[in-house]
N, C-alpha and C positions, 0 to 999 in steps of 0.2 A: 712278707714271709709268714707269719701268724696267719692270714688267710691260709695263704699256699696250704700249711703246716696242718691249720682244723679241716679242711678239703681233703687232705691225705688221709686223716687217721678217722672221719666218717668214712670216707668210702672203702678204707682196709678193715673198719670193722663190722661193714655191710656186707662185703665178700665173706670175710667170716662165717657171717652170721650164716648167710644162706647156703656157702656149702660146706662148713660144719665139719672138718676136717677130725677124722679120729672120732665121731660122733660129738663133736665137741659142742657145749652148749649153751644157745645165745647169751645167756648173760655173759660170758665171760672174755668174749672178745670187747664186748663194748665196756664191762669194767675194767679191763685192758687200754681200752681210748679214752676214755676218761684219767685214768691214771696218768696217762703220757701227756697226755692234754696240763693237770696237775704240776709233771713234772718240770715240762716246758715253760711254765709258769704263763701257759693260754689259759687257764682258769684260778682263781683264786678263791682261799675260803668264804667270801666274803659272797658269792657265788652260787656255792653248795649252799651256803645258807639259804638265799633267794630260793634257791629251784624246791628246798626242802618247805621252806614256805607255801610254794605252791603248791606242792605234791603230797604232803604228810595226811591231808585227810583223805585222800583218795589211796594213800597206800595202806591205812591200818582200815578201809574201810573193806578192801579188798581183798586182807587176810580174814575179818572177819566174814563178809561173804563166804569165802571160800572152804573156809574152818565150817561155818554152816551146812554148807553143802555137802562139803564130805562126811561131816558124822550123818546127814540125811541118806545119803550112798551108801554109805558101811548097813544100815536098815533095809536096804531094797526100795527104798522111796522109789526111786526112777523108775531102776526095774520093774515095778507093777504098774508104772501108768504103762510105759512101754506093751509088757506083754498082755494088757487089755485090748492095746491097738491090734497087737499082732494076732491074737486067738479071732479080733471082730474080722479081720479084713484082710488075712493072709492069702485069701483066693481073687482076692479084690484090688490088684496089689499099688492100682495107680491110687486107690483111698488109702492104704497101707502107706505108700509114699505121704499123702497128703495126713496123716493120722503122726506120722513122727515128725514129720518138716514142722507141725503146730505143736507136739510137744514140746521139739526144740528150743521154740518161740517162746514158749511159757519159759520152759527153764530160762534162758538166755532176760528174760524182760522181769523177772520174781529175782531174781537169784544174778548172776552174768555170765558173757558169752566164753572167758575162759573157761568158766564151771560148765557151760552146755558142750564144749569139743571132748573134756574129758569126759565126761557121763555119756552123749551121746554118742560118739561118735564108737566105741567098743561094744556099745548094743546094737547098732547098726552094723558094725560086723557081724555080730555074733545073728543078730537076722537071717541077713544075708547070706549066709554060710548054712544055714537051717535049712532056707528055700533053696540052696543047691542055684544060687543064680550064677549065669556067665560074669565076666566081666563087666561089660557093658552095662547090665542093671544092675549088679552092685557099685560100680561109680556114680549111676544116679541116686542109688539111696545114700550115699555116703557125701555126695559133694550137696543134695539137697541137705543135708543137717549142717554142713561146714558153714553152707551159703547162710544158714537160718542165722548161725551163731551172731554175727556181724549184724546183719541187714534186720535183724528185729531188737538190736540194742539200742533204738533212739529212743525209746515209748518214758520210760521212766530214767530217773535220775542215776539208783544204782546198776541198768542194765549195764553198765560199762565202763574201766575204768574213765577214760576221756571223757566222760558224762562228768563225772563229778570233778575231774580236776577242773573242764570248762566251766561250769557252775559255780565252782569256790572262787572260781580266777575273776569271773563277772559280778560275784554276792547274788545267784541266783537261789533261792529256796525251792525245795523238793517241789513244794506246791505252785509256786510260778510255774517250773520246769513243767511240770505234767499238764498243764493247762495251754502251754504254747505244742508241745513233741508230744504229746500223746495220738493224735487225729495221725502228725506224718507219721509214728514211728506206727500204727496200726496199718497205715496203709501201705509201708513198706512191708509189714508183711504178707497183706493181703496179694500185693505184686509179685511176693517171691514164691507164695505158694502156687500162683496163676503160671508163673514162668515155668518153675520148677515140673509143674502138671504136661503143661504145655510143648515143653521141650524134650521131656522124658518122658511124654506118656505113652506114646508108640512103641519106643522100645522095652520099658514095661509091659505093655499089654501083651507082647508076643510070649508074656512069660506065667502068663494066667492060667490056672487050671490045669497044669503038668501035673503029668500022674508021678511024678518022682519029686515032687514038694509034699511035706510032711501035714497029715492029718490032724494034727493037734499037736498044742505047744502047752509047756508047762503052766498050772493054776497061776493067776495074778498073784495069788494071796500066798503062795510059795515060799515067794521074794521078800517077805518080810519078815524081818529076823525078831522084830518082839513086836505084838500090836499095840499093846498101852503105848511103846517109844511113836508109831506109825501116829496114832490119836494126837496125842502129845506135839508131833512135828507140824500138824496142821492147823494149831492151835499158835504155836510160836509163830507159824508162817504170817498168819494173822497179826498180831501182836508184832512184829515188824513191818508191817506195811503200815498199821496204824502210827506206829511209833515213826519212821520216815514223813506219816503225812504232819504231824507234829513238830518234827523237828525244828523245822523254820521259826515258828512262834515260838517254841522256845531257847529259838539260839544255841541249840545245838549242834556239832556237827553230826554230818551222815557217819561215819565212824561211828559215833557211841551208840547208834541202835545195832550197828551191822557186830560188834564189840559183844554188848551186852546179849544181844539177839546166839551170838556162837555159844557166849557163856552158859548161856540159860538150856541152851539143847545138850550143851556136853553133861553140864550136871543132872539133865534127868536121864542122861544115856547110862552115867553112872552109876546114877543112883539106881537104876536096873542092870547093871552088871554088864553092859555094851557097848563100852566107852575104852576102846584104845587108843588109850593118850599117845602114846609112841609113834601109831601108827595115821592118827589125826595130826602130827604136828609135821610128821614127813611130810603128807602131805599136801599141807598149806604152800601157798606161792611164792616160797623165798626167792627162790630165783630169778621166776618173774618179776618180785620188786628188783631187786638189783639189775634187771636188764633195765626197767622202766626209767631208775635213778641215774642209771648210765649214760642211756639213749638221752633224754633229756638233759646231760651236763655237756655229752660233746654234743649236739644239736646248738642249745645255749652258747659255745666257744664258737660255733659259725655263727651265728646272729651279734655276737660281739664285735665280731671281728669283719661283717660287712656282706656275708655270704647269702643271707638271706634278706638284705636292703631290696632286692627288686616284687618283694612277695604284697607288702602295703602300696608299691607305687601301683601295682598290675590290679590292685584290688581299688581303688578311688575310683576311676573311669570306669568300670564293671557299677558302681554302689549308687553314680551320677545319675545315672540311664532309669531311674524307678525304681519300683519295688519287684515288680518282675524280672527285669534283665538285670537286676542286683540279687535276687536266689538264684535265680538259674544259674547265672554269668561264675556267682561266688562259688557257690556250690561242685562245680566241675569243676572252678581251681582249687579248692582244696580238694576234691576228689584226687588230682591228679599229684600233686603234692602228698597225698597219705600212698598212693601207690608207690613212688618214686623212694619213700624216703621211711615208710611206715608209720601210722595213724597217733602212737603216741610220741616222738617228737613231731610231728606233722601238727596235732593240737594248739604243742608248745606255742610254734612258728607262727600257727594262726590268732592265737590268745593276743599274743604280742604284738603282733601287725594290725590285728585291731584295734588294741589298747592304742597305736600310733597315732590312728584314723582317730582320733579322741572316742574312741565306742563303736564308733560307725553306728549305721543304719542296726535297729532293736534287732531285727530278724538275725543278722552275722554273725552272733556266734550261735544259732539253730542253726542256719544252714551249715556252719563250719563241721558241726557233731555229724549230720546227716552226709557230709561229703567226705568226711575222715572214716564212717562207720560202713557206708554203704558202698564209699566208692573207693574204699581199703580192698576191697573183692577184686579189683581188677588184675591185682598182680598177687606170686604167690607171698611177697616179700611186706604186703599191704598194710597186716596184721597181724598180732603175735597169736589170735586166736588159727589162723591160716596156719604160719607156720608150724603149731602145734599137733594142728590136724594131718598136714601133710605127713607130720611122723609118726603119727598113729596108723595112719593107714596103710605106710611102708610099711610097721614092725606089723600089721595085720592080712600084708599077701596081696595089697590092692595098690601098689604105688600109682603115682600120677608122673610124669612128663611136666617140664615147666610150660613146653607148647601146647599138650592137653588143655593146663590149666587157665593158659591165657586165652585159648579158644572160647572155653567157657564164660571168663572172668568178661571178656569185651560183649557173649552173648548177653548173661545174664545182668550185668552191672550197670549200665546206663537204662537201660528201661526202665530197670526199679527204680532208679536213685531220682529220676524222672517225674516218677509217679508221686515219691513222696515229696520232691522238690513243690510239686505244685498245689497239693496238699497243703505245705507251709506255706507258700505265698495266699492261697485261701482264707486261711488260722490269722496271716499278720497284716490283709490287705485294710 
């Protein structure tokens, strides 16, 4: 009964989730399952403790990310790498494509991929809508930034949340981490610009050179609201990369730089008069932690109670086989697993079943990040950065189709995750 019981109330708060009834918003079906889970007494405090255990540095690290990024955004940061791309190559427009799919990548690998759907993804509307495109190329410029979001969060530690809980959960350091995922997560993006090029670049092209696309687009340097804050933001940006390659040595967690890193930008936004607190702190990802602390307690209620017992037996005989049919083999079951079930309880599941395996094979929890990030794409339900996207570009005039997107999601999702798969067997042979 308790199986039966956590089986029902993941999958009534997965239904939820995805069709969002009354606009209603992911967190709050699954703090709803979680609650009843609670109530039932299928979870116990002692529970929330563990999962809080595991989660608390990856959750205050990713308010601070995100606190960061938005007082960056309130400046026009984005917006002026953006409209550099847009003024160089708006007549050009499959490098136009290839010119934001790699800003994406920056944002999404510097910063993370929930910060690249909101930033990116309303400039590429607002692109798109400039150059007067049909449909059809504006789904390609919008679904190459969604696609970026995900598939270039392997390369560093803070690219994403699941990056840092996998890491804390192993005692991996910033500096281990980039030394093993920096080569795949580079080369997943190198694949997704190639895809992305490749699959939409025809119907791009038919849309070059129209005498009814606009002449010119607003100065770069428009978009930025004070330039001492713009100097300033590139100087912090610094100063937090150094301070994550640090961390490790000194025992830090990724939090206190991502923390210290928001603090330090707000007070010089302040300190120049640019600094809306009220409107910085709405901002920030409350919600998404509570979806993430949710998803993760009822997730955890099925692995207690035996739901997810077949995920380490499937993984042993896949890890036997070598080191190649152990990333490959592993990698495409967590791929499918993050699709099924979405990428941060899918982590969870995986952390865990490894931990089983006593560690398994060094490489499994790399491929685990690479097959929850990359091969989260395949469904629209993957990633919360997906489902974020998919709402933007409804409220923006460009909806998608769930069968659009799994068209896409099966094109583009196993070639990359592929490329980078092999990549990592390269890094750990």
């Amino acid at each position: 009964m308790p199986l039966i019981f956590s089986i029902a109330v993941f999958i009534a708060a997965l239904i939820l989730i995805v069709w969002k009834p009354c606009g209603l918003r992911e967190a709050y079906p699954a703090l709803a399952g979680a609650a009843l889970l609670f109530a039932f007494r299928l979870l116990a405090p002692a529970d929330a403790a563990y999962i809080w255990s595991f989660v608390w540095d990856a959750t205050f690290s990713l308010i601070g990310i995100m606190l960061f990024t938005s007082l960056l955004d309130q400046n026009g940061f984005f917006r002026w790498a953006a409209l550099h791309i847009v003024r160089r190559f708006h007549r050009r427009q499959v490098r136009l494509l290839v010119g934001l799919s790699l800003l994406a990548a920056c944002i999404t690998v510097f910063f993370n991929n929930d910060g690249t759907i909101l930033i990116m993804t309303p400039i590429a509307l607002e692109v798109t809508a400039l150059l007067k495109l049909p449909r059809k190329a504006k789904i390609a410029f919008l679904f190459s930034v969604g696609l970026m979001a995900d598939t270039a969060s392997a390369p560093l530690m803070m690219s994403n949340l699941t990056n840092i809980l996998t890491a804390d959960f192993f005692g991996i350091s910033f500096g281990d981490y980039a030394k093993v995922m920096l080569i795949p997560g580079m080369t997943a993006i190198v694949a997704t610009v190639g895809m992305t090029a490749l699959v939409f670049g025809r119907t791009i092209r038919r849309e070059e050179n129209r005498e009814e696309a606009p002449h010119s687009f607003p100065a770069p340097g428009s978009a930025i609201g004070d330039k001492r804050l713009f100097a300033v933001s590139w100087i912090m940006i610094g100063v937090m990369m150094a301070g994550y390659l640090v961390s490790g040595r000194l025992h830090l967690p990724v939090m206190a730089v991502a923390l210290v890193g928001a603090a330090l930008q707000w007070a010089a936004s302040a300190a120049l008069g640019k600094a809306n607190f009220r409107q910085t702190v709405r901002r920030a990802p409350w919600l998404i932690v509570v979806f993430a602390l949710s998803m993760n307690l009822i997730v955890y209620s099925l692995y207690l109670h035996g739901a997810v017992g077949w995920f380490p037996d499937a993984l042993g005989p896949v890890t036997a086989q070598g080191a190649a049919a152990g990333i490959f083999g592993s990698g495409v079951l967590f791929s499918l697993l993050a699709a099924a079930v979405n990428n941060l309880p899918a982590v969870l599941v995986s952390s865990l079943s490894i931990g089983q395996l006593g560690g398994g094979p060094s490489y499994l929890p790399f491929a685990s990040l690479l097959g929850t990030a990359v091969g989260a794409k395949l469904t629209p339900i993957g990633s919360l950065a997906t489902l974020l996207w998919l709402q933007l570009i409804s409220r923006g005039g460009a909806p998608l189709t769930w069968k659009e997107y799994v068209k896409y999601g099966l094109t583009f999702t196993f070639p990359i995750l592929f490329c980078a798969l092999f990549a990592l067997w390269l890094v750990c042979r």
